[in-house]
C-alpha positions as CSV (number, residue, x, y, z in Angstrom):
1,X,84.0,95.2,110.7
2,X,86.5,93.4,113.2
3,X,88.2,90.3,112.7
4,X,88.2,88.6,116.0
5,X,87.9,84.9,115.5
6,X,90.4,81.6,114.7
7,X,88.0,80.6,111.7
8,X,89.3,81.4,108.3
9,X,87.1,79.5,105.9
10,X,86.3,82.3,104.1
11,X,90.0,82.7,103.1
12,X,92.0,80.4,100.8
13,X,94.8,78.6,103.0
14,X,96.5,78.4,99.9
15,X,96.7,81.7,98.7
16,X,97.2,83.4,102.4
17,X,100.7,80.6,102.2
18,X,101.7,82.5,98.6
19,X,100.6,85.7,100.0
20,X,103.6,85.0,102.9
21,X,106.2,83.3,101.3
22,X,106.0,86.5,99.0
23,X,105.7,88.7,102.1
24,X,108.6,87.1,103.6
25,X,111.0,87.1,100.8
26,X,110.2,91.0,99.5
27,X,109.0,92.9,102.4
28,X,112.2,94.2,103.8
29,X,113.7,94.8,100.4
30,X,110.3,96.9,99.1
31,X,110.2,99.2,102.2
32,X,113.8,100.1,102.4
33,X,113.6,101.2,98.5
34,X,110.9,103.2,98.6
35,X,111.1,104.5,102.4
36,X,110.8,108.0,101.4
37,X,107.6,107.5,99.0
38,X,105.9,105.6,102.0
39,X,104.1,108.1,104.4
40,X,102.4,105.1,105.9
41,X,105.5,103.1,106.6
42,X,105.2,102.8,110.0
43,X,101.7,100.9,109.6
44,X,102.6,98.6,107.1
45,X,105.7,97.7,109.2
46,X,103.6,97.2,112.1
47,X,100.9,95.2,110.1
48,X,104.2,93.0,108.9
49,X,105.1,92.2,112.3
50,X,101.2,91.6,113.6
51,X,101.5,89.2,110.8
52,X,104.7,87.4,111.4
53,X,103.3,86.9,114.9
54,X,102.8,83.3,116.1
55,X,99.4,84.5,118.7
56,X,98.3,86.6,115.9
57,X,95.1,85.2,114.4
58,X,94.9,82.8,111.7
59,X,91.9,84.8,109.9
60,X,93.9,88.5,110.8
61,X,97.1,87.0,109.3
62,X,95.5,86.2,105.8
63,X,94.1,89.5,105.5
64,X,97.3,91.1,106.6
65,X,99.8,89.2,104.0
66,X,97.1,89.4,101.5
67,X,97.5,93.6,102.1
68,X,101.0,93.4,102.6
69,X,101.3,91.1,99.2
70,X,99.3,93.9,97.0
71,X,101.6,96.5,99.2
72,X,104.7,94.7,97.2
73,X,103.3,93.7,94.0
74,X,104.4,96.2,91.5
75,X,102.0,95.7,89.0
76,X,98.7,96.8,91.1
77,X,95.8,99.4,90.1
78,X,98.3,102.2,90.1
79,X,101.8,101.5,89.3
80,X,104.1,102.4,91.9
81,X,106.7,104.4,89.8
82,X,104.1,107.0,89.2
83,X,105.2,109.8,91.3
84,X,102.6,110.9,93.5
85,X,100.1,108.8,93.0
86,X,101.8,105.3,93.0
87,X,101.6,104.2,96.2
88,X,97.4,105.6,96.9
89,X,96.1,102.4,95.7
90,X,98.5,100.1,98.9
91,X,98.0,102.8,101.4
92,X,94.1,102.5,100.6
93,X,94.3,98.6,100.7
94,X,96.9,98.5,103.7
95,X,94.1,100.9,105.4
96,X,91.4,98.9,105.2
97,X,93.3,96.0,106.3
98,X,94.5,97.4,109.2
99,X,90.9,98.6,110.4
100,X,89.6,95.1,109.8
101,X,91.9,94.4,112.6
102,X,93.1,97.3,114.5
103,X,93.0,95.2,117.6
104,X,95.7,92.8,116.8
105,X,98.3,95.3,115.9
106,X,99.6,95.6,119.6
107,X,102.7,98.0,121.1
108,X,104.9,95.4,120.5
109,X,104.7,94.9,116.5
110,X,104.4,98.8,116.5
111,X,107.5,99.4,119.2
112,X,109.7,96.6,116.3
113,X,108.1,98.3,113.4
114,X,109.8,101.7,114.7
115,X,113.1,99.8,115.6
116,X,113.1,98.4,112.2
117,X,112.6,102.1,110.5
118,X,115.2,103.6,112.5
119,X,118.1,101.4,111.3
């Protein structure tokens, strides 16, 4: 399934605006804490900047910060403390996510997301 269109009626505007603020005010902090625990890092930082993007999708963005909000929540389906296994659960979600809509993730957000990583 692709995400392709501007309508996003089957998402709560409401919710997708939580889902960013919290995005916005945790994202950076989240990722550079846990950089080492995160073998999909470079993803979720290019699903970050697909999100933050102003021609990105209205429908791509709320499943994007609603991935990227369950990426930062710490109380999720499996804790993200528990070694190993902790971050399974938001690299499954952040997966799906990002094959819902693999086509908006473009050079650029990945070419910042890899900037971002290397400072």
């Amino acid at each position: 399934m692709t995400i392709d269109d501007e309508d996003i009626s089957a998402f709560d505007a409401d919710k997708m605006q939580a889902d960013k603020k919290l995005v916005m005010r945790e994202f950076a902090h989240k990722l550079k804490t846990n950089i080492g625990k995160i073998p999909f890092a470079d993803e979720v930082t290019a699903a970050f900047y697909c999100a933050m993007d102003g021609s990105t999708p209205a429908s791509v963005k709320a499943i994007l910060f609603g991935a990227l909000a369950y990426f930062i929540m710490p109380a999720d389906v499996v804790p993200d403390f528990i070694v190993g296994l902790g971050f399974t659960d938001d690299a499954s979600v952040i997966a799906a996510a990002i094959a819902a809509v693999r086509s908006h993730i473009n050079d650029s957000h990945r070419d910042k997301a890899r900037e971002f990583l290397n400072k």
